[in-house]
C-alpha positions as CSV (number, residue, x, y, z in Angstrom):
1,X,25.5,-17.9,57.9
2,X,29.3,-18.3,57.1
3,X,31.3,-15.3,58.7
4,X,35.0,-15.0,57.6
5,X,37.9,-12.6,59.3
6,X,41.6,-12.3,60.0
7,X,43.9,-9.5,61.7
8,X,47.5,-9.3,61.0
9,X,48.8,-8.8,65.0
10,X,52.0,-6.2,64.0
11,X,55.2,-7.1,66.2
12,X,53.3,-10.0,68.0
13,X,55.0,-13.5,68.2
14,X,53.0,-17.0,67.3
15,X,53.8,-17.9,70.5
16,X,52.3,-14.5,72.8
17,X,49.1,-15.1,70.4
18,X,48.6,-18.0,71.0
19,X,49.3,-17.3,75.3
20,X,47.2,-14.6,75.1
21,X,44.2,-16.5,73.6
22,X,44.3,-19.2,76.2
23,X,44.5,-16.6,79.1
24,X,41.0,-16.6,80.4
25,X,41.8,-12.9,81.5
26,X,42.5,-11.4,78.6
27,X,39.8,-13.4,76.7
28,X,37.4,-11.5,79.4
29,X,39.0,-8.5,78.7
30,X,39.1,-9.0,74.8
31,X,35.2,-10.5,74.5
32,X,32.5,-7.6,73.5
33,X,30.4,-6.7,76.7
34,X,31.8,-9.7,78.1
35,X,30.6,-9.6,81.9
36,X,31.6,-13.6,82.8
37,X,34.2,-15.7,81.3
38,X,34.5,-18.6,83.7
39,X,35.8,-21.7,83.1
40,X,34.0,-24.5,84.0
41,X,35.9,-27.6,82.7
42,X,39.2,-28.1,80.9
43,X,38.5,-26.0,77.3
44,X,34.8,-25.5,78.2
45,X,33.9,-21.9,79.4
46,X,30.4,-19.9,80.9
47,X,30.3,-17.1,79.4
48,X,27.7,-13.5,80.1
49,X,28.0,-11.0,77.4
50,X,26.0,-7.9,77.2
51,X,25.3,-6.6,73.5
52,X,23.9,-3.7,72.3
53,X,24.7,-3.2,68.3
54,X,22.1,-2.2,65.9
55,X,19.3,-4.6,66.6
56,X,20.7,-7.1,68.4
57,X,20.9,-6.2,72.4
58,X,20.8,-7.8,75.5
59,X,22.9,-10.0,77.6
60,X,23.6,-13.6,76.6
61,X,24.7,-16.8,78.2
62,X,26.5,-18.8,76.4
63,X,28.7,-21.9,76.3
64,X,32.5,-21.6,75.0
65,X,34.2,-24.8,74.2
66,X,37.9,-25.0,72.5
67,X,38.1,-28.6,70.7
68,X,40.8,-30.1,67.9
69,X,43.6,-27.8,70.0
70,X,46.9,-27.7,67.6
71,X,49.3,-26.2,70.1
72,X,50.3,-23.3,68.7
73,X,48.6,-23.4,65.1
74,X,44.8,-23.5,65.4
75,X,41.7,-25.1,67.5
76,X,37.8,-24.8,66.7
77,X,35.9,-22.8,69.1
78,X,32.0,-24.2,69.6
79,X,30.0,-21.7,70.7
80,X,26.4,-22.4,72.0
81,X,24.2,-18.8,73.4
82,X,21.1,-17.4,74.2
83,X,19.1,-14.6,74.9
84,X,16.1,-12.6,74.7
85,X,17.1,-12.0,71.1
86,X,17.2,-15.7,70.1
87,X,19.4,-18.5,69.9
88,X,23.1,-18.8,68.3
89,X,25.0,-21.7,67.1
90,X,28.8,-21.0,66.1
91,X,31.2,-23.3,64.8
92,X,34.6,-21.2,64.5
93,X,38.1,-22.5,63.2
94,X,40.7,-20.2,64.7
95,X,44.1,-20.3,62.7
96,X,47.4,-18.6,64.0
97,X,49.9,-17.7,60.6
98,X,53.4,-16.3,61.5
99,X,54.8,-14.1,58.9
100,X,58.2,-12.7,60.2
101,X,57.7,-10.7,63.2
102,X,53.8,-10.4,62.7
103,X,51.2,-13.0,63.0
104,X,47.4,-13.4,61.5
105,X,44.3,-14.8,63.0
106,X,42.2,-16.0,60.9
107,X,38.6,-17.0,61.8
108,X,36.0,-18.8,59.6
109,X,32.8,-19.4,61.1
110,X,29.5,-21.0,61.0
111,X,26.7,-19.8,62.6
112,X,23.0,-20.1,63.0
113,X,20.6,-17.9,64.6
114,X,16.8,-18.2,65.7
115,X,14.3,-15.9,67.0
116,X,14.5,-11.8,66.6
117,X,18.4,-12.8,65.7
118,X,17.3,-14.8,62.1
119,X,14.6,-11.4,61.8
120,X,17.1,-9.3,61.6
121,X,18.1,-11.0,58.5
122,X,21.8,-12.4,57.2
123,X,22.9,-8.8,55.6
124,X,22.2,-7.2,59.4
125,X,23.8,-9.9,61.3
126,X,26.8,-10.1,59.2
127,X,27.4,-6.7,60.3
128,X,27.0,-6.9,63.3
129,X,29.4,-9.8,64.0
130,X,32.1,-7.9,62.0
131,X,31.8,-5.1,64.6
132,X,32.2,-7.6,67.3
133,X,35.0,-9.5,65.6
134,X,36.6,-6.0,64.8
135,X,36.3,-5.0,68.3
136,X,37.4,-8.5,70.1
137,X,40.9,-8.6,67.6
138,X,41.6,-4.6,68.8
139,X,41.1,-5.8,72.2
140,X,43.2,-8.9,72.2
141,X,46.0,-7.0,70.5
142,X,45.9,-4.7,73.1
143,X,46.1,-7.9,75.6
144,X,49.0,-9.6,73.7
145,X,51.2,-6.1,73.7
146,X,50.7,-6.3,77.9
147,X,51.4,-10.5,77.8
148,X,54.2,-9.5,75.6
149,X,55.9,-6.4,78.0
150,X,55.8,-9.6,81.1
């Protein structure tokens, strides 16, 4: 299932973006239900997250790892999870455009599903990762607006 998103962050620099995505913190803060966001070795996270959107609930465990890190421009975020649901395999490259004063995210993704997850079928899921990725970018501008007033 390929998943495709971006948010223009209004009045947010490259640079705070790109702070405030490598602050454990606010990612916590930022992340869905997210209940741990520990990290565990240099780029490589334990993460809990507690979902409850349409058919998909429960609480997940899951593996976050950043890899090919371009200070400042982009990095691919691996993403390994399970939980009662099913499985979930995500391949995500995360690219930071400035435009004047503004800056987008953009997020292209691959994932696969197993279990009551795959059920659901590719029309429910893609909704329901829109909500979370709707959700997480309201949250992390709300988290770069408090990096940025530091």
């Amino acid at each position: 299932m390929n998943i495709s998103s971006s948010h223009k962050f209004k009045g947010i620099s490259k640079e705070t973006l790109w702070n405030t995505l490598q602050n454990n913190e606010a990612l916590k803060n930022a992340l869905p239900g997210c209940q741990k966001f520990e990290e565990v070795e240099e780029n490589v996270y334990d993460s809990e997250l507690g979902i409850n959107i349409g058919p998909v609930k429960g609480v997940f465990t899951a593996k976050v790892s950043q890899v090919d890190i371009k200070e400042m421009d982009s990095y691919r975020l691996l993403v390994e999870g399970q939980g009662k649901p099913g499985k979930f395999n995500g391949d995500a490259a995360m690219e930071l455009v400035e435009d004047g004063d503004d800056t987008t995210l953009q997020c292209s993704a691959d994932v696969e599903v197993t279990g009551v997850l795959a059920a659901a079928g590719q029309r429910v899921m893609n909704g329901v990762a829109k909500v979370i990725m709707g959700q997480f970018f309201k949250d992390i501008e709300k988290e770069a607006k408090k990096i940025a007033s530091l």
